[in-house]
C-alpha positions in Angstrom: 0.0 0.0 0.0 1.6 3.4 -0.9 1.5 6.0 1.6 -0.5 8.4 -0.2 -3.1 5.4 0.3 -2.7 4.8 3.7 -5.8 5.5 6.3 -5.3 8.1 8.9 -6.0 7.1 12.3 -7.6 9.5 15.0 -7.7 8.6 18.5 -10.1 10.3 21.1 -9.8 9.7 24.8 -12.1 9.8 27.3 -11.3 10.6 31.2 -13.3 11.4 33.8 -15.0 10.1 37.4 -16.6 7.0 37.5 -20.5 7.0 36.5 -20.9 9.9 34.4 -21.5 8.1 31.3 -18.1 7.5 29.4 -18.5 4.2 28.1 -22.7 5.1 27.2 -21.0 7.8 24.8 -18.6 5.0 23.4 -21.3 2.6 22.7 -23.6 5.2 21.6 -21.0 6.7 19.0 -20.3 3.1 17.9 -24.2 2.3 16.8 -24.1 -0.6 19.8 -27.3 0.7 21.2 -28.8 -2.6 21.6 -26.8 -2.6 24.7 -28.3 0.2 26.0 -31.2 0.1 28.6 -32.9 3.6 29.6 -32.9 3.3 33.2 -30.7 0.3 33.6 -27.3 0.7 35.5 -24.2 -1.3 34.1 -21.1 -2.7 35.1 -18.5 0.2 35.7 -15.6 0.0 33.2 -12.6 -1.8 34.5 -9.4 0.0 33.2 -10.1 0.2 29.1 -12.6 -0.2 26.6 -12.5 1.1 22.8 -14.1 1.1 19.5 -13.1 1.7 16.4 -14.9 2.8 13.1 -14.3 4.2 9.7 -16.0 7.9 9.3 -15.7 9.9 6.1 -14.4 13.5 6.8 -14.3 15.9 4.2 -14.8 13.3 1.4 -11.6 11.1 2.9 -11.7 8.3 5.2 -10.4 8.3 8.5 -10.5 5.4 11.4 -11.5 6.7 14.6 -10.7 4.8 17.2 -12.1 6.2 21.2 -11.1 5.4 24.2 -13.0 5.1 27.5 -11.0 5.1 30.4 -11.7 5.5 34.2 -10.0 7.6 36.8 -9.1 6.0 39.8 -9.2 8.4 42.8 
């Protein structure tokens, strides 16, 4: 693959206090909403969890790959 043809890769983290919805954006962003529950609490995030996807920015294709992370006080 020549470079000119190679796929940029953008990574977005997320950091913040336990709870206040970090890993609802990631699977929210990602089109998982089947795993979503109004009301429902889930299982807090135990160091990582990512997903990755292939947008189109400005007529070019970019893989986007976020990060949820917790902070551990």
């Amino acid at each position: 693959m020549a470079a000119t043809d190679e796929v940029p890769l953008l990574k977005l983290l997320t950091i913040g206090d336990s709870g206040v919805g970090k890993s609802w954006l990631l699977l929210r962003w990602s089109g998982e909403t089947g795993k979503l529950v109004k009301g429902a609490t889930s299982m807090p995030t135990i160091g990582i969890d990512f997903k990755m996807k292939s947008v189109m920015i400005d007529g070019k294709r970019v893989k986007v790959q976020v990060v949820s992370s917790v902070v551990l006080a």
